[in-house]
C-alpha positions, -999 to +999 in steps of 0.1 A: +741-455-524+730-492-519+747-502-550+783-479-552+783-493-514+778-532-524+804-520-555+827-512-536+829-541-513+827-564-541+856-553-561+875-528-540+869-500-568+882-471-549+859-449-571+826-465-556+834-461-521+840-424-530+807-421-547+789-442-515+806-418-492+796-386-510+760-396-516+754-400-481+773-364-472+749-353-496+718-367-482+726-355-448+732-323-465+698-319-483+679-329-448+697-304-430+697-280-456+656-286-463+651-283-423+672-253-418+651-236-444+616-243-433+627-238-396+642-201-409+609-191-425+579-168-413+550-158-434+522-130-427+489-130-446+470-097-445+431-107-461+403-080-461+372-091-443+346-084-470+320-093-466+316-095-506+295-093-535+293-116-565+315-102-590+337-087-561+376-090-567+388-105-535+427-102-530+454-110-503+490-098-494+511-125-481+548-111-466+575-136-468+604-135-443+638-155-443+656-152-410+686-164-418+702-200-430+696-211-464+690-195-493+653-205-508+654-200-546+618-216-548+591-213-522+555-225-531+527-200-510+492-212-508+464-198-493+439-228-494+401-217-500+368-234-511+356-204-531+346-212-562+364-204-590+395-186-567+430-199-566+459-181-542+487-196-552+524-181-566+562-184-559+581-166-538+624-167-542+649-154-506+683-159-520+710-153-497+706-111-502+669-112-500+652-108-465+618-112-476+595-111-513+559-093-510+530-112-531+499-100-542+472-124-548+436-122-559+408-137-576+365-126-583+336-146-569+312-157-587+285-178-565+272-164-531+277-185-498+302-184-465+332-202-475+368-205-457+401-187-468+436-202-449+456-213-435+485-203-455+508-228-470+545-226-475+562-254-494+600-260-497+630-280-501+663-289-505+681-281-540+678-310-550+639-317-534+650-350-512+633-337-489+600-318-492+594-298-464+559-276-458+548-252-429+513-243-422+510-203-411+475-188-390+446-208-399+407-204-410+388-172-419+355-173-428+341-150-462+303-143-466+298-135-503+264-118-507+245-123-537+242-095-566+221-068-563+202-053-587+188-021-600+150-033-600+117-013-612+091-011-589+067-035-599+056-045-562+048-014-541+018-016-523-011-002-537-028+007-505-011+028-483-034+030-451-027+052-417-048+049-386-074+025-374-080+009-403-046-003-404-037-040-395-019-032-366+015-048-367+049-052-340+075-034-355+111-019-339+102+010-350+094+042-325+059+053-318+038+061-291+022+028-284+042-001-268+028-034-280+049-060-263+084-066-251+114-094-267+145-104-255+173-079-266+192-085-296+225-068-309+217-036-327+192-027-303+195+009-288+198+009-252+173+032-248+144+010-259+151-017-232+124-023-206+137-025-179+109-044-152+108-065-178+139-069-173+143-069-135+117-097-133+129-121-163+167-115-153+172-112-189+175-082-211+139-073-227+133-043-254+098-021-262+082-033-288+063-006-306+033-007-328+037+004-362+005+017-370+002+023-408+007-012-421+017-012-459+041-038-459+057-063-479+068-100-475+089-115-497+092-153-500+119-173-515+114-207-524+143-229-520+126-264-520+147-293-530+126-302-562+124-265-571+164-262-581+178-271-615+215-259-631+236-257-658+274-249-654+277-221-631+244-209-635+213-220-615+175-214-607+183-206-570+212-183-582+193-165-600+165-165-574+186-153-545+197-123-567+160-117-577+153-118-538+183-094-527+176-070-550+137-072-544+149-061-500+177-039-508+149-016-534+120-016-508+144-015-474+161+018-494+123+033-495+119+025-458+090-002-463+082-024-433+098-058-458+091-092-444+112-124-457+103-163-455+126-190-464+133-226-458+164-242-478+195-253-456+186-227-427+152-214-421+141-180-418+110-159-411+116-126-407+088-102-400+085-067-414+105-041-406+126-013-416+153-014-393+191-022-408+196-052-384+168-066-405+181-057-435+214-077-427+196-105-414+176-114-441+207-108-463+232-129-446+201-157-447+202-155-487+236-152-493+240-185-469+213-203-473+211-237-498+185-252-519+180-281-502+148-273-482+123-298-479+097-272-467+071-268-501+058-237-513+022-242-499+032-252-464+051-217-461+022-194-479+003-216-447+029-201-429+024-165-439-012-164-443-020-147-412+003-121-418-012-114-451-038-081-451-057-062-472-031-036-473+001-058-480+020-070-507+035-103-512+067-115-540+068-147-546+103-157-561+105-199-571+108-219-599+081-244-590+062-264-614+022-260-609+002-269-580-021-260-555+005-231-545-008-212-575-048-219-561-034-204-526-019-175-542-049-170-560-071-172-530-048-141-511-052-122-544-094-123-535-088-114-503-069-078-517-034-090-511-012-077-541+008-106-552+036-106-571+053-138-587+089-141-603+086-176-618+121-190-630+118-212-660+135-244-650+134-259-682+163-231-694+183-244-665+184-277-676+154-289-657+118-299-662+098-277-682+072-255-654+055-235-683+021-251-670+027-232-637+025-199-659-004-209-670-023-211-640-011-180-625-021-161-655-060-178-656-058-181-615-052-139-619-021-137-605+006-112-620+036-134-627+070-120-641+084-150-662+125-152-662+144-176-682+183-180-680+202-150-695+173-127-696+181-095-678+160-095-646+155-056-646+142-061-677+116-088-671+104-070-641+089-044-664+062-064-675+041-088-667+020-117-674-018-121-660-029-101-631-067-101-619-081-085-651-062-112-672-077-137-646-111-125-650-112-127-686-092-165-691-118-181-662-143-162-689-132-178-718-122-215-702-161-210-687-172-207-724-151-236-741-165-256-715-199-249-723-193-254-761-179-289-752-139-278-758-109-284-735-081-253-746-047-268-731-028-239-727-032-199-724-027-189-763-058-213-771-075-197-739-065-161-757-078-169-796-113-182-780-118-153-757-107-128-785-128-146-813-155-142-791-150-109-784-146-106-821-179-120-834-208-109-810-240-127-817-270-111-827-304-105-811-317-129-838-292-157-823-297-145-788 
């Protein structure tokens, strides 16, 4: 325009101040025409609530509507989300005979977590796109994807199963003829459990208590320490873990087992055990939003648990530690008739440094560890597993014995040939 204008001044050419004249009709043109068509537009998003499972297919319906004015031949919808993987996006056309289009939009998670879906974003313009032109519809909705859950073997049950006196005696929600305590009320709760002098004299809503009496629980603790996480691509340690984890409460919740859960990673949790749902959706809305970025260590929560740890109870340990004096501690509650269970993650298939030596020491500390390495089925590696107090007993044997003969075996296959070859080659009463 600047140029056919100073044309056309210069030298009088007719044909310039024609062209000046009709770029600026058509500029003025294209503004109203890009205004009148985001001004004319209404959009409605309709998004299931979930909440979702990894592998879920998530999908939206976003309704379109032009209410007069302009024809749009090209209309760019967006529904902007942080989950992983997920793009809403396609494009829409309202010509002048078409009141409104209808688009279907969906996508599958693949990582657990909350994340945000909207608002919904409708971008437009003038034929000729002067004049870009975009209108924000609704806004935010949170989306809680929960991790996988797995069909698991039993490889944890509690091998005591203890009614009566001899019981620990435990506070559970759980009806039964002796009230232990009372707790401020929490949603869920049935009405009918509420205390009420508690509740006259603390002006706040109070709820029974009861105790549980038989006392074969579980407690399972997830480690999401800092140092503990390694990945590669999409896949992870605490992935993995959390799925381990979810699957470990959803198989022992289903068999209604009093199942505790500990966990310190970007929110902290310490649930004790009970069979109610409430707990059940608690502890799961902790994995699925919980991060590995804990600076809590393994030991300091066993610390934690430890007087919550019977006789009678059964503890899973799910991390992907390297060794330490966790693996002493674990091995002290096995001595004291705890049944401990350990899924150790190999970090050195994620990408990580190499926590073999931590197998090592569970299986000559006695304690049954279930190794899992990226891309091994997890159902699978729960069948099985590695130590235990039997396989304790006999590598603190043979370690006692290569000490004594002056050797140092580094690792448990050297620990397995010297305790077989001398099971091999007794001595005789001659040597005796």
């Amino acid at each position: 325009m600047v140029i056919e204008f100073l044309t056309g001044m210069a030298t009088g050419f007719d044909l310039s101040v024609r062209l000046y004249y009709a770029l600026g009709i058509l500029l003025i043109a294209g503004w109203l025409w890009a205004k009148s068509s985001s001004e004319q537009m209404i959009a409605e998003v309709e998004r299931p609530k979930g909440p979702y499972t990894v592998g879920d297919s998530i999908s939206e319906t976003v309704i379109l509507r032009n209410k007069g004015g302009t024809p749009k031949a090209w209309v760019e919808v967006e529904d902007r989300t942080d989950l992983p993987g997920v793009s809403f996006k396609k494009v829409a056309s309202l010509g002048l005979m078409v009141a409104f289009d209808r688009l279907e939009m969906s996508g599958r998670v693949t990582r657990r977590g909350e994340y945000t879906v909207g608002p919904l974003v409708a971008r437009t313009s003038d034929p000729f796109s002067m004049f870009p032109q975009e209108v924000v519809f609704g806004g935010q909705e949170s989306v809680l994807v929960y991790p996988k859950i797995l069909d698991i073997p039993d490889f944890a049950s509690p091998s005591i199963h203890l009614v009566g006196d001899n019981s620990r005696r435990q506070r559970a929600r759980v009806l039964s003829t002796d009230v232990a305590s009372v707790r401020e009320y929490e949603a869920g709760d049935a009405l009918g459990r509420i205390h009420w002098l508690s509740t006259a004299r603390t002006g706040e809503l109070m709820v029974k208590q009861f105790d549980q009496g038989s006392s074969s629980d579980m407690w399972v603790l997830f480690d999401q320490h800092a140092d503990s996480m390694a990945e590669i691509d999409e896949d992870s340690t605490d992935e993995v873990g959390a799925t381990v984890a979810a699957s470990v409460i959803d198989r022992y919740s289903k068999g209604f087992l009093p199942v505790g859960y500990a966990a310190h990673g970007s929110k902290s949790l310490i649930a004790a055990p009970d069979r109610s749902a409430h707990q059940r959706e608690q502890i799961m809305r902790h994995i699925a939003a919980s991060k590995p970025v804990g600076d809590v260590t393994l030991l300091e929560t066993l610390s934690e648990l430890e007087r919550e740890l019977g006789q009678n109870t059964s503890l899973v340990v799910i991390t992907s530690a390297g060794d330490g004096s966790w693996v002493d501690a674990l091995g002290g509650l096995v001595r004291r008739g705890v049944r401990v269970s350990t899924v150790l993650i190999n970090r050195g298939s994620y990408g990580g440094e190499s926590n073999g030596d931590a197998l090592d020491h569970l299986v000559a500390t006695g304690v049954s560890a279930y190794p899992l390495a990226r891309g091994d089925s997890i159902a699978s590696a729960l069948l099985n597993s590695v130590g235990g107090e039997f396989d304790g007993l006999r590598q603190a044997s043979a370690r006692a014995h290569a000490e004594a003969l002056g050797l140092a075996p580094s690792s448990t296959e050297e620990l397995e040939e010297l305790n077989s070859g001398t099971e091999s080659e007794p001595a005789s009463v001659d040597e005796q």
